[in-house]
Every structure is written in C-alpha cells, then in structure tokens.
C-alpha positions, 0 to 999 in steps of 0.5 A, a space after each residue: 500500500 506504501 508502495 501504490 501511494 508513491 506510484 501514484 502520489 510521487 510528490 506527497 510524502 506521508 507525515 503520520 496517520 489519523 483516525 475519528 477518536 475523538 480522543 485517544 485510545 490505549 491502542 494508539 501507542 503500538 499502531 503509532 510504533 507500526 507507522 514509524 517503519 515507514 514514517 520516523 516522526 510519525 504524527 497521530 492526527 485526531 478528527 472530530 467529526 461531529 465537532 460541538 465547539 467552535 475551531 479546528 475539528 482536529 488535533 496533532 500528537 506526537 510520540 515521546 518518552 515521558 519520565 516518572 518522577 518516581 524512578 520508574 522506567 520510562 514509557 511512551 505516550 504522546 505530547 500536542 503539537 500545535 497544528 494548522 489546516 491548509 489548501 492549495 490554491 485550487 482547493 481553496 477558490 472552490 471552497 470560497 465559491 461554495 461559501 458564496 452559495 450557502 451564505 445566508 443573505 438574511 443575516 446582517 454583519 452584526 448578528 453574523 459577529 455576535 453569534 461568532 462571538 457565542 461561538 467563540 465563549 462556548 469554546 473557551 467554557 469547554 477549554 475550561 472545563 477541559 482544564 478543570 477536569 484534569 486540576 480534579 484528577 491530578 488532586 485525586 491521584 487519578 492523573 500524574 502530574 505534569 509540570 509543563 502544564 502547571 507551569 502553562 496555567 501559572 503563566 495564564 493566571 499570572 496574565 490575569 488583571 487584579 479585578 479588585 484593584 481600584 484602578 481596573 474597576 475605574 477603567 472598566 467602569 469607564 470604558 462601559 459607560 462609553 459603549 453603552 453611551 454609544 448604544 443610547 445615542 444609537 437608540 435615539 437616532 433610530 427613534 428620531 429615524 423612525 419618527 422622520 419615516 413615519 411623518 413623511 409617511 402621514 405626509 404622503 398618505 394624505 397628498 395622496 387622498 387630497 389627489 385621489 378626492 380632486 380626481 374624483 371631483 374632476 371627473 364628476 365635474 366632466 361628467 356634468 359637463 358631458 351631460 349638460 352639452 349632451 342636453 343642450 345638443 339635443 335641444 338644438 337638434 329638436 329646434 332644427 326638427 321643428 322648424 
C-alpha cells in the first residue's frame, strides 16, 4: 500500500496517520510504533467529526518518552503539537465559491459577529472545563502530574488583571459607560429615524387622498359637463326638427 501511494502520489510524502477518536485510545501507542517503519516522526492526527465547539475539528500528537518522577522506567505516550489546516490554491477558490452559495443573505454583519462571538465563549467554557477536569484528577491521584502544564496555567493566571484593584474597576467602569453611551445615542437616532419615516409617511398618505378626492371631483365635474352639452345638443337638434 506504501508502495501504490508513491506510484501514484510521487510528490506527497506521508507525515503520520489519523483516525475519528475523538480522543485517544490505549491502542494508539503500538499502531503509532507500526507507522514509524515507514514514517520516523510519525504524527497521530485526531478528527472530530461531529465537532460541538467552535475551531479546528482536529488535533496533532506526537510520540515521546515521558519520565516518572518516581524512578520508574520510562514509557511512551504522546505530547500536542500545535497544528494548522491548509489548501492549495485550487482547493481553496472552490471552497470560497461554495461559501458564496450557502451564505445566508438574511443575516446582517452584526448578528453574523455576535453569534461568532457565542461561538467563540462556548469554546473557551469547554477549554475550561477541559482544564478543570484534569486540576480534579491530578488532586485525586487519578492523573500524574505534569509540570509543563502547571507551569502553562501559572503563566495564564499570572496574565490575569487584579479585578479588585481600584484602578481596573475605574477603567472598566469607564470604558462601559462609553459603549453603552454609544448604544443610547444609537437608540435615539433610530427613534428620531423612525419618527422622520413615519411623518413623511402621514405626509404622503394624505397628498395622496387630497389627489385621489380632486380626481374624483374632476371627473364628476366632466361628467356634468358631458351631460349638460349632451342636453343642450339635443335641444338644438329638436329646434332644427321643428322648424
């Protein structure tokens, strides 16, 4: 099979293997050690194919050897590697051709941006989760404890701002009451907007019946008309029979 991929695909070269996980199995480990007879650096390439959360439906793993704290021998296991999808230039013209055809129309760039924004806060509760889990079952010895990653959730804790310094609450406090100034005036522009629109319609509506009531009084009046020089004609038509 190696052999027939060569044949037909000669300037691809194989970088690992993948399956629909969605997590990782025990058995991963040993298929990943018969891939390495024909991919040293081979690279495990989980898909979700039924992704829940916002992002990149897959994740790159690669082998390592891990040392244990206790002086046991070493085993494998697999350690994340950052990854990204990527398309040739055929691929992705197509693509942006088929996204024309299924874009909704309907949708506005606003409401587009703030479902993007649901999105993208349900996929940080999940990471959450994700992290909180794995806090639980280290605390409970379920898990082994990995200082890379206690190391990494130093690093975000220390990122966080000081909520309670009375600088940040003035800023934040600040910057809140500008955007909602922003939505008040935003209000009131389209109460004002709404209000022109319905004035000009009440103007409209009634130069329209003022219009529609003349043109009714002109054709009654030629109507008249038409009638009085029907009768004059037919009395000057009875005075030529008489004489």
């Amino acid at each position: 099979m190696y052999g027939m991929f060569k044949k037909v695909n000669a300037r691809e070269r194989i970088v690992g293997w993948y399956h629909t996980g969605p997590k990782l199995h025990k058995n991963d480990i040993a298929i990943n050690e018969l891939m390495k007879r024909y991919c040293p650096n081979s690279v495990l390439v989980i898909i979700d194919v039924k992704p829940k959360d916002l992002g990149l439906p897959t994740e790159a793993y690669i082998s390592v050897e891990e040392v244990h704290d206790d002086g046991t021998p070493t085993s494998k296991t697999f350690e994340h590697v950052t990854s990204e999808i990527g398309a040739e230039e055929a691929e992705e013209v197509g693509v942006e051709h088929l996204l024309r055809d299924i874009k909704d129309t309907t949708v506005g760039t606003l409401s587009q941006r703030i479902t993007n924004q649901v999105h993208g806060l349900k996929g940080l509760n999940s990471k959450l989760l994700d992290i909180r889990s794995y806090l639980e079952k280290v605390a409970t010895g379920k898990l082994p404890i990995n200082h890379q990653i206690i190391y990494q959730l130093q690093d975000v804790f220390n990122l966080l701002p000081d909520v309670n310094l009375q600088e940040f609450v003035k800023a934040f406090y600040l910057k809140t009451n500008d955007q909602m100034l922003v939505v008040y005036l935003a209000s009131l522009i389209r109460s004002v907007v709404a209000l022109h629109n319905l004035i000009n319609n009440k103007i409209a509506n009634r130069d329209a019946e003022k219009k529609e009531g003349q043109e009714k009084e002109d054709s009654k009046k030629e109507r008249k008309d038409d009638k009085e020089k029907e009768k004059s004609d037919a009395k000057k038509e009875e005075k030529k029979e008489k004489k």
